[in-house]
Legacy VTK file of the C-alpha trace (Angstrom):
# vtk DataFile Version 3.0
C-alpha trace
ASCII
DATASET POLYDATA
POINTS 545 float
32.075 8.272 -81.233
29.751 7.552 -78.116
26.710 9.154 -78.669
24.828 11.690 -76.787
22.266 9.798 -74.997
24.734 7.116 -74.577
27.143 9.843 -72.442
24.337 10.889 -70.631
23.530 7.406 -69.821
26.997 6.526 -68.500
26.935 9.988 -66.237
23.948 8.816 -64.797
25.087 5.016 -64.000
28.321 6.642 -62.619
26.324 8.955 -60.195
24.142 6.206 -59.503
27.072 3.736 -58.255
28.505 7.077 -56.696
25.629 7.078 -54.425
25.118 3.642 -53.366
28.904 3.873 -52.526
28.548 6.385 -50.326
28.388 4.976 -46.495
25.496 5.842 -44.217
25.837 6.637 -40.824
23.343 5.318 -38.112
20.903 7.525 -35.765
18.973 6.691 -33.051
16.752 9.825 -32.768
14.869 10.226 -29.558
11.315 12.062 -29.699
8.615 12.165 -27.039
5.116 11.864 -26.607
2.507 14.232 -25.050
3.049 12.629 -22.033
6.324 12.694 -22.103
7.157 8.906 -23.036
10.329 8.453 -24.593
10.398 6.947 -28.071
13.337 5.896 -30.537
13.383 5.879 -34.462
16.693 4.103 -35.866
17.887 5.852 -39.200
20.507 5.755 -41.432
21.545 8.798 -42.985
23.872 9.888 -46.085
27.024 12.278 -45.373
26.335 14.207 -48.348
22.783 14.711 -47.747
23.934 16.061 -44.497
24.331 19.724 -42.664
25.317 20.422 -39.127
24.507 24.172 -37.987
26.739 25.816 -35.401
23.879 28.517 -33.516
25.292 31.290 -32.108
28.858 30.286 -30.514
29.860 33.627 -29.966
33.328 34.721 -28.221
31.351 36.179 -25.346
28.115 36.660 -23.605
26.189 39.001 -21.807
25.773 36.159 -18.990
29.193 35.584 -17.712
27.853 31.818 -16.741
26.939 30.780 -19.960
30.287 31.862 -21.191
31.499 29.348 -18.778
29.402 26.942 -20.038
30.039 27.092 -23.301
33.753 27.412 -23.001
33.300 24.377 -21.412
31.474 22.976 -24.268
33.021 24.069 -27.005
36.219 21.379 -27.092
33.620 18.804 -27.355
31.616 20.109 -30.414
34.797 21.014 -31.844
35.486 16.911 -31.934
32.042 16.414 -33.214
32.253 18.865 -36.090
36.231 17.858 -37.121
34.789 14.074 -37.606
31.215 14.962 -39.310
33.725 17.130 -41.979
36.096 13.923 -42.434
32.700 12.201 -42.909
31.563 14.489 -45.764
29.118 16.039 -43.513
28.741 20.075 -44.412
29.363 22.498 -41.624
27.714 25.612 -41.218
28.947 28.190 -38.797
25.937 30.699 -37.728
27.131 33.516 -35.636
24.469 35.637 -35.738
25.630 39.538 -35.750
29.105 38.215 -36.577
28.975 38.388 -40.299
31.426 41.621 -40.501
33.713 39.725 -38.799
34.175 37.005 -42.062
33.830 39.589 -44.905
35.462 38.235 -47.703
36.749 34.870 -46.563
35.534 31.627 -48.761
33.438 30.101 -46.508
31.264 33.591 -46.193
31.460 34.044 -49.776
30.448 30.366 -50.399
26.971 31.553 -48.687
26.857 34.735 -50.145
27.020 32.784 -54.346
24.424 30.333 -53.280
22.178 30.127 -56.043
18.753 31.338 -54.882
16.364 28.171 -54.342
13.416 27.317 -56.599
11.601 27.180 -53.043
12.112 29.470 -50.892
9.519 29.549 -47.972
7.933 32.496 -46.522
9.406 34.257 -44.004
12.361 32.026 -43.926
14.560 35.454 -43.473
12.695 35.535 -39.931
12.888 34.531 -36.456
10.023 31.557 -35.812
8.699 32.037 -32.297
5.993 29.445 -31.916
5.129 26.313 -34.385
1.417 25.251 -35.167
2.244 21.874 -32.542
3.052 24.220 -29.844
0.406 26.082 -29.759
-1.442 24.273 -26.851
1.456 22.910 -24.997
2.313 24.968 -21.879
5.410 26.824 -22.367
8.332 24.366 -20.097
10.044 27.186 -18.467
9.615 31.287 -17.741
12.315 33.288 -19.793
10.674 36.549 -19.437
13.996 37.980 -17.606
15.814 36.730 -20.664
17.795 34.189 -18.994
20.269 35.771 -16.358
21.631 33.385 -14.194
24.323 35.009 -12.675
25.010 36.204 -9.462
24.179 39.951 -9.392
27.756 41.052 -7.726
29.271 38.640 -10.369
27.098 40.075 -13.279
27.909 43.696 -12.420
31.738 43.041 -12.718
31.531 40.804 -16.027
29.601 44.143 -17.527
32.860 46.561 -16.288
35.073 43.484 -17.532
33.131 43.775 -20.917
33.437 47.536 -20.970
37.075 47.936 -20.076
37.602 45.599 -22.889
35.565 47.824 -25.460
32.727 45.846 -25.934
29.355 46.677 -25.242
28.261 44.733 -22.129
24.475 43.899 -23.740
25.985 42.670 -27.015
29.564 41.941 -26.457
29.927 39.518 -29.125
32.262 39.798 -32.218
32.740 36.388 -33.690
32.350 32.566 -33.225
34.667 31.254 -30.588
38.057 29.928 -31.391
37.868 26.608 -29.633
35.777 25.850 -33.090
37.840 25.886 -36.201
36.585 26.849 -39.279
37.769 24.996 -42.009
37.816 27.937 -45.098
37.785 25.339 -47.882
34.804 23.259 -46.724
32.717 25.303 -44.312
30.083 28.067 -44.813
29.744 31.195 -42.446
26.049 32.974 -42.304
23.496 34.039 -40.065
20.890 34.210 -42.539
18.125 32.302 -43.154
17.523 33.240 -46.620
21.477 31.976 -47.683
21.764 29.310 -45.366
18.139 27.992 -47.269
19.917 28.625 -50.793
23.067 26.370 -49.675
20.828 23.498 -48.062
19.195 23.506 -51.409
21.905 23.729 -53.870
23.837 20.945 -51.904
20.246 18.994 -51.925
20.689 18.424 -48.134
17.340 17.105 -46.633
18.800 16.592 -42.940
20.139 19.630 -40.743
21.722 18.866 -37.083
21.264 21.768 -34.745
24.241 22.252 -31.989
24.871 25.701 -30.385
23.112 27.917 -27.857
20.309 28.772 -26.418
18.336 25.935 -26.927
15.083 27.713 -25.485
15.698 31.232 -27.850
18.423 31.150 -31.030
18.705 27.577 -31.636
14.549 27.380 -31.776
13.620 30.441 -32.991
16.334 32.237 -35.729
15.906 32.251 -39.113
17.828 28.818 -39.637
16.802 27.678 -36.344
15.209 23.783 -35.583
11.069 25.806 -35.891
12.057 26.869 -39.576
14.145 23.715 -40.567
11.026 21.349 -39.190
8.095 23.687 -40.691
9.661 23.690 -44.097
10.443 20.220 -44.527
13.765 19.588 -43.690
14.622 16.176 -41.441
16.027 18.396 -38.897
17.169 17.206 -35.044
18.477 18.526 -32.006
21.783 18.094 -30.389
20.895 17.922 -27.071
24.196 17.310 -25.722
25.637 20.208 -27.278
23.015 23.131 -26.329
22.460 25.008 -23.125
19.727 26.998 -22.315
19.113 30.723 -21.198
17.113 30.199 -17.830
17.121 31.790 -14.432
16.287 29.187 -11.471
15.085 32.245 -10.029
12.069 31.987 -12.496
9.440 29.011 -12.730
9.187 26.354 -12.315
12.109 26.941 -9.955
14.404 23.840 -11.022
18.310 24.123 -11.543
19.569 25.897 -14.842
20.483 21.995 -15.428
16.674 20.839 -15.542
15.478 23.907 -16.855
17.542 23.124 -19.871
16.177 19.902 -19.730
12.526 20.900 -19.285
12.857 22.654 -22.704
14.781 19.991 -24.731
11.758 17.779 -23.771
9.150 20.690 -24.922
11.112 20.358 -28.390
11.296 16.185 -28.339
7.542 16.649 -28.188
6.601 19.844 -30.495
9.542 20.581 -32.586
11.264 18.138 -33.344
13.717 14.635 -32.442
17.328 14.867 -30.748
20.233 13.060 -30.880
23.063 12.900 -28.674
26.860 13.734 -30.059
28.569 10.420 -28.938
26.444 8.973 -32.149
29.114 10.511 -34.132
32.329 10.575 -32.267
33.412 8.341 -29.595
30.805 5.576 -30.402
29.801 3.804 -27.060
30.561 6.213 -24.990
28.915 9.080 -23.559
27.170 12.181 -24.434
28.921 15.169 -23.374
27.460 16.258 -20.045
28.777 19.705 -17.922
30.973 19.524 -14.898
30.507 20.509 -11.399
32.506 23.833 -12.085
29.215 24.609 -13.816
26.510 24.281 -11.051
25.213 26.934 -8.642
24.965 27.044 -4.922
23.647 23.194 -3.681
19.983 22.714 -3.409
18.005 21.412 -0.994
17.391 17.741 -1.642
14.195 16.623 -1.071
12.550 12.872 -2.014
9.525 11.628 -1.971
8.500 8.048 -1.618
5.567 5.985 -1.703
2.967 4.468 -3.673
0.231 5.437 -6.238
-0.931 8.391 -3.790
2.262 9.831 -4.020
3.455 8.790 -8.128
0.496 10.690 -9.396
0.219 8.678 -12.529
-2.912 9.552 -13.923
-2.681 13.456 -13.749
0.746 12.853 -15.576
-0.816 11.078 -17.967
-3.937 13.610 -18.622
-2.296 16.741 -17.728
1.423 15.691 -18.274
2.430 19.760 -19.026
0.611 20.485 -15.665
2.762 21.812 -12.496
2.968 18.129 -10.664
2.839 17.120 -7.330
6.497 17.048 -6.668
6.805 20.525 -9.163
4.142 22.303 -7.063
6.127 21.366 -3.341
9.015 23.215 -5.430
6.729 25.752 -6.536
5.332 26.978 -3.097
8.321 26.333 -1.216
10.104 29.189 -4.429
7.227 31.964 -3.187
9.111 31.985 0.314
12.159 34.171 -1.156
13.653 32.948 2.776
14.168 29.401 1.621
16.857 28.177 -0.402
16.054 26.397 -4.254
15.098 22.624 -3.848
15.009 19.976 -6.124
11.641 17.669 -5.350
11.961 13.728 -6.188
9.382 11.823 -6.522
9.719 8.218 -6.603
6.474 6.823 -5.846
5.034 3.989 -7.598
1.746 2.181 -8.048
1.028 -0.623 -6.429
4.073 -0.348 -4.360
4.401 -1.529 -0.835
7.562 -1.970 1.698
7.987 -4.794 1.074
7.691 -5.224 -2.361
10.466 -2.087 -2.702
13.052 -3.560 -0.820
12.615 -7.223 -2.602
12.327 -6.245 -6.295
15.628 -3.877 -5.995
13.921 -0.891 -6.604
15.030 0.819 -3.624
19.108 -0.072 -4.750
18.321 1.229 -7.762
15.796 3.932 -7.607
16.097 5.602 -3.900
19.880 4.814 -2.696
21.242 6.325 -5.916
19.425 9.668 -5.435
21.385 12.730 -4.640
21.936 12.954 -1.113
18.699 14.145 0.469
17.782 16.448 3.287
14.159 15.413 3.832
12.744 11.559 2.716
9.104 12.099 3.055
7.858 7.923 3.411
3.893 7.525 2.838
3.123 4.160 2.666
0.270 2.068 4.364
-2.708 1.115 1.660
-1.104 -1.518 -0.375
0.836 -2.912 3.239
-2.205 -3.374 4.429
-3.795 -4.800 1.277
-1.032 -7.421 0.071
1.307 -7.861 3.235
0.413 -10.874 4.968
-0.217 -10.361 8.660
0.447 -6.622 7.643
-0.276 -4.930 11.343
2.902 -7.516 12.466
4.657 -6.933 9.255
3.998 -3.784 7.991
5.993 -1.781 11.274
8.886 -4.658 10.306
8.979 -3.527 7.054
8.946 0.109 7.532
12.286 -0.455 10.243
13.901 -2.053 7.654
13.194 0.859 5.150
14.615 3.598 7.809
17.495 1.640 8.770
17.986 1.590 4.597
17.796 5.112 4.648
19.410 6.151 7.151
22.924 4.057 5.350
22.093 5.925 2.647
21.042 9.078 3.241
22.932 9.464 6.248
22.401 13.861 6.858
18.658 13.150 6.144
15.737 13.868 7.937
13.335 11.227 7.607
9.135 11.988 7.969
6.826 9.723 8.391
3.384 10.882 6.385
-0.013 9.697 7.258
-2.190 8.277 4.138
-4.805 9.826 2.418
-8.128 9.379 3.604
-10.480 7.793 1.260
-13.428 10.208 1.566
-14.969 11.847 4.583
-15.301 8.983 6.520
-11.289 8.599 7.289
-11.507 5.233 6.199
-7.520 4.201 6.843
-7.382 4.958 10.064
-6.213 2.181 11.388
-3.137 2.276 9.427
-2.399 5.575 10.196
-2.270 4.393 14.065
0.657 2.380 12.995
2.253 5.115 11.668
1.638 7.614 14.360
3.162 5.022 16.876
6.142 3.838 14.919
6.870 7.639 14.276
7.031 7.998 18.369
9.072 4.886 19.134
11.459 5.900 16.019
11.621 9.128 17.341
11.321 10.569 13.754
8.492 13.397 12.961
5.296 12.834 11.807
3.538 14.669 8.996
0.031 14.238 9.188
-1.832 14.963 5.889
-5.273 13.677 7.138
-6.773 16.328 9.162
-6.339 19.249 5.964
-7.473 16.640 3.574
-10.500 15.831 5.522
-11.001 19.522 5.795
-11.004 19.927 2.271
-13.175 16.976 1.685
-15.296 18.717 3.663
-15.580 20.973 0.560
-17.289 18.234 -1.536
-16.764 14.589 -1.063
-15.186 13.806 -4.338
-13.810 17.027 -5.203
-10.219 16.017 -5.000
-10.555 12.333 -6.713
-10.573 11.360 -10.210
-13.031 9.458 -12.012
-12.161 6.099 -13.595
-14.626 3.640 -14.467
-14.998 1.037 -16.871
-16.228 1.618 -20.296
-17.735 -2.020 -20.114
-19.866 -0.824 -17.295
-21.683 2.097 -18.911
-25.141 1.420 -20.951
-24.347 1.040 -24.729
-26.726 4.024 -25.627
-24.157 6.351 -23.348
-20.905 4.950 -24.478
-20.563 7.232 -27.457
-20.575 10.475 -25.392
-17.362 8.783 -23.496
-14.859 8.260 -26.799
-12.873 11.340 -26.417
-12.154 10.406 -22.936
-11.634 6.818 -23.110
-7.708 5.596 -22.366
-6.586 1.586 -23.069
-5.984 -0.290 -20.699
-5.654 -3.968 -21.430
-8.972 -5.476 -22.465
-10.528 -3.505 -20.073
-10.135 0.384 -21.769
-11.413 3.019 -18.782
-13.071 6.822 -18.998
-10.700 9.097 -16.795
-11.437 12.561 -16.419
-9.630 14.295 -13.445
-12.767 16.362 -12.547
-16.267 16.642 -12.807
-17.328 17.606 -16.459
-18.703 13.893 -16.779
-20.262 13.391 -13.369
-23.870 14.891 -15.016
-23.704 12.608 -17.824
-22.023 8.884 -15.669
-22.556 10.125 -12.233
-25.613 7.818 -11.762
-23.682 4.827 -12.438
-22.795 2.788 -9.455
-18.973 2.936 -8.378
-18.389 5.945 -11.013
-16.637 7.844 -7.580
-15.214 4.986 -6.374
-11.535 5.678 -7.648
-10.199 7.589 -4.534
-6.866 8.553 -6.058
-6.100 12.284 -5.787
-6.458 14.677 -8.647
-4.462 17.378 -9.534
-6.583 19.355 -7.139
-5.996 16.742 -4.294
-2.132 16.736 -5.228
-2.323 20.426 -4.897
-3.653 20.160 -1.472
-0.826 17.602 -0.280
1.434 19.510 -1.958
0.446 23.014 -0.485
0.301 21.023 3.288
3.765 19.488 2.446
5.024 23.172 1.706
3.593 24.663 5.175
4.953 21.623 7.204
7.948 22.079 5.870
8.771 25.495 5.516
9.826 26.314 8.966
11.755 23.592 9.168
14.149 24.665 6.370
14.579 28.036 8.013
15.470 26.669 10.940
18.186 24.573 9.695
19.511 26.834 6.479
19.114 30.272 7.820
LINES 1 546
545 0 1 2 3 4 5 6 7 8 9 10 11 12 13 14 15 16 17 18 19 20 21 22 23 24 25 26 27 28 29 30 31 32 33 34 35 36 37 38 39 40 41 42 43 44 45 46 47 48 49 50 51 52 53 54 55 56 57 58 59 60 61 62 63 64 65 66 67 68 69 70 71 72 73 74 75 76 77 78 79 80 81 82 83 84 85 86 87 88 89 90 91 92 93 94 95 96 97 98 99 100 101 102 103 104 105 106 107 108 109 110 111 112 113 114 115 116 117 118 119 120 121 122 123 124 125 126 127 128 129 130 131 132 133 134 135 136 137 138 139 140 141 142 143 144 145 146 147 148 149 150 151 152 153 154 155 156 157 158 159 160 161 162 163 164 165 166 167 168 169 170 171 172 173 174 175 176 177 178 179 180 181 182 183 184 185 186 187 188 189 190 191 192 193 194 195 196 197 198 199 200 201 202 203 204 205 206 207 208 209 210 211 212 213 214 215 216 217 218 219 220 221 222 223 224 225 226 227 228 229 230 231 232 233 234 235 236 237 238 239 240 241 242 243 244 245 246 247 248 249 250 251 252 253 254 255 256 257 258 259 260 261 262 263 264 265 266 267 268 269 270 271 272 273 274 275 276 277 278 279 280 281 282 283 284 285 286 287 288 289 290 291 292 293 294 295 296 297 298 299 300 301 302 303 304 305 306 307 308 309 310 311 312 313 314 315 316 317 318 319 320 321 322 323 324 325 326 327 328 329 330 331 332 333 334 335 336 337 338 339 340 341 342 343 344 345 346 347 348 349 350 351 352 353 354 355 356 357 358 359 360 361 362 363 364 365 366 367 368 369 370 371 372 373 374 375 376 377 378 379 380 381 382 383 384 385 386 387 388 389 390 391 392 393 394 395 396 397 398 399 400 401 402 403 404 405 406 407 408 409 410 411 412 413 414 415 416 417 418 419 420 421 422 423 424 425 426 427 428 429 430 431 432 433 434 435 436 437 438 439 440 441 442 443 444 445 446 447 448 449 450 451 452 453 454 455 456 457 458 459 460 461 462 463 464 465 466 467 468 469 470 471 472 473 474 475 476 477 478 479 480 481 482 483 484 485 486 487 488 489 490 491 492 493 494 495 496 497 498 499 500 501 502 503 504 505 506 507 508 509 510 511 512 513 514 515 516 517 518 519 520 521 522 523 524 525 526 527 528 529 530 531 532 533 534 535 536 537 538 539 540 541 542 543 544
């Protein structure tokens, strides 16, 4: 008779070859940095160790768009969540207010006998608004009106809809939606996070997928939401193809309910958590699910900008990378005129970048002529022509022809404005290209937009008020360099202080050259941006009233 120990033994070599049969399936989870850099982890992750939560799929919604938009989405996560069962994954359906609904059926009850878990954290029964790592980012996108993003005339009649049905219009849901089956045998039902805790823990399940809606409210912030899974351990991700977001465009920063959405998975690739993307399961290869046209609003105005480092803004996106931009704040101003129509801002400026060397490297096929057809191409070029373009005053007009005969292919309803550079400081010191670019403007017939007079006024303000300061570490006395770390940023073998204002300038002013970087700030973006907006703004009435 096999003994005791020697039973156990075998139970535990059988679970042992249990597990390393089990297959793995492969991840590549996408986080981001603070400033916004993409980065990718490749995992491998076990079926059985394995939860997807469904957030909040009800039958209907307050917002009669985002019933559209998840109706729409809904076939798709149905796929996902038919393989991830055949795969062994566990399925958790999370309707929240719903649970009447599912009284008595196995996959509710299958919640409901969860044994209660040796760990339960505190205030896991709660909603989780905020996360210690978001505590000093700047919040992506204004909810405050909860969301709305319907048309008022169409809102009012969904509500009567809603009523005549016998629902109330604020709250009309009753259930999750039936384009998602719920398998009874395999799947559990809850909206709490107390029993969807005990089940993660019972089935020893260390990674949780999050798919539903919103992304920005119940998918963050309920009791079983992604701030609760990541805060108490659990490998938890996003599915950012599968979410939608509640978010006005009416409401800053004044993108499309598309980039809103997008704005916010971004704030969670940074603070909350990773995401992954649903074709990783199903449909290998392919692509992630994305929404149709049926889905957008009215067309926005188009607008791109293009350019060089004067115009990218790199280093304020790389200090102050949850700072309103350059191309955010022409957005911005252009939304306080409640006469203009919603634009979408572009910008695809680049350091370093000249005419010529956009046309030749392919940039320009791949970067400008894909863009969405734009209404106004705003072209300020001129510094780096005149710095790396040989015989640039011959060259430099050839080059810019070429560019608007480009654009005008291209972006054939545009209209194309010429913009003056910068000037360096008080002393206009690119004048001579902005000659150029007055005259080519008059023989092209094409208006001009010239920045330099308001930025001269404002430089009139202080002379290096609307510059950053970057200067060589290598350059300041070793005695001094200490009181630079936290403000030091690599940069080859030659790593630089950049501040974008003037809280070093008593410390490093004295040095010679520390004001010699004349690229704008955010406070000299502000200024172009704020000119751009009052150039412009007539304009647009003119042609969209």
């Amino acid at each position: 008779m096999m003994s005791r120990l020697s039973l156990l033994g075998l139970l535990l070599a059988l679970s042992l070859l249990s597990l390393r049969a089990e297959e793995t399936f492969p991840l590549s989870l996408q986080a981001r940095t603070a400033q916004g850099k993409r980065v990718y982890t490749a995992e491998k992750w076990l079926p059985s160790r394995t939860a997807i939560i469904v957030c909040d799929m009800w039958d209907a919604h307050h917002c009669k768009n985002a019933v559209i938009r998840e109706t729409e989405m809904a076939p798709r996560m149905n796929t996902v969540l038919e393989k991830a069962r055949s795969m062994g994954l566990l399925i958790i359906h999370a309707p929240s207010g719903c649970m009447k609904t599912y009284e008595g059926t196995p996959a509710r009850q299958r919640a409901q006998s969860a044994p209660q878990a040796s760990r339960l954290p505190d205030k896991i029964g709660e909603w989780c608004r905020q996360i210690p790592t978001e505590e000093r980012a700047i919040y992506p996108i204004d909810q405050t009106d909860g969301g709305e993003d319907d048309d008022p005339a169409e809102h009012e009649a969904w509500a009567k809809e809603l009523a005549a049905r016998g629902l109330n219009p604020k709250a009309p849901w009753t259930k999750q939606i039936d384009l998602l089956k719920i398998d009874q045998d395999q799947d559990v039902i809850s909206d709490s996070g107390v029993e969807i805790w005990n089940v993660l823990e019972a089935k020893g399940i260390d990674n949780v997928i999050l798919m539903g809606v919103h992304v920005n409210m119940c998918v963050s912030g309920r009791p079983f939401g992604l701030r609760q899974m990541a805060k108490n351990g659990k490998h938890v991700v996003l599915m950012r193809d599968l979410t939608d977001a509640m978010y006005n465009p009416k409401r800053w920063p004044f993108v499309s309910h598309q980039r809103g959405t997008e704005l916010y998975i971004e704030h969670v690739e940074k603070h909350i958590c990773p995401t992954i993307t649903s074709d990783q399961l199903v449909d290998r290869g392919g692509a992630p699910f994305q929404f149709s046209s049926a889905t957008a609003r009215p067309r926005r105005v188009q607008i791109l900008l293009i350019g060089d480092s004067t115009t990218e803004a790199s280093i304020p996106k790389k200090i102050a990378p949850d700072e309103p931009q350059f191309e955010d704040m022409v957005r911005m101003l252009l939304a306080a005129d409640k006469d203009l129509p919603p634009t979408d801002v572009y910008n695809e400026g680049v350091s370093g970048e000249f005419i010529r060397r956009l046309i030749d490297s392919g940039r320009y096929d791949k970067s400008i002529a894909t863009k969405p057809k734009a209404d106004y191409i705003f072209i300020r070029y001129g510094i780096n022509d005149q710095a790396k373009r040989e015989k640039w005053q011959e060259n430099f007009p050839k080059d810019y022809r070429e560019l608007l005969t480009r654009l005008r292919k291209d972006h054939p309803a545009a209209e194309i404005v010429l913009m003056t550079t910068i000037p360096y400081g008080p002393d206009n010191k690119p004048a001579a290209i902005n000659e150029l670019i007055v005259k080519l403007a008059a023989e092209e017939k094409l208006p001009l937009f010239d920045i330099a007079p308001r930025y001269l006024e404002e430089l009139k303000k202080g002379p290096n008020m609307l510059n950053y300061r970057r200067f060589s570490l290598a350059k300041v006395p070793e005695n001094l360099r200490s009181l630079a770390v936290p403000y030091v940023y690599p940069e080859g073998d030659d790593p630089k202080i950049i501040v974008l204002d003037n809280r070093l300038d008593g410390i490093f002013g004295h040095l010679s050259g520390w004001y010699s970087d004349r690229h704008p700030n955010l406070a000299g973006y502000h200024v172009i941006a704020s000119e751009t907006a009052r150039w412009l703004t007539p304009r647009m009435k003119d042609k969209f009233r």
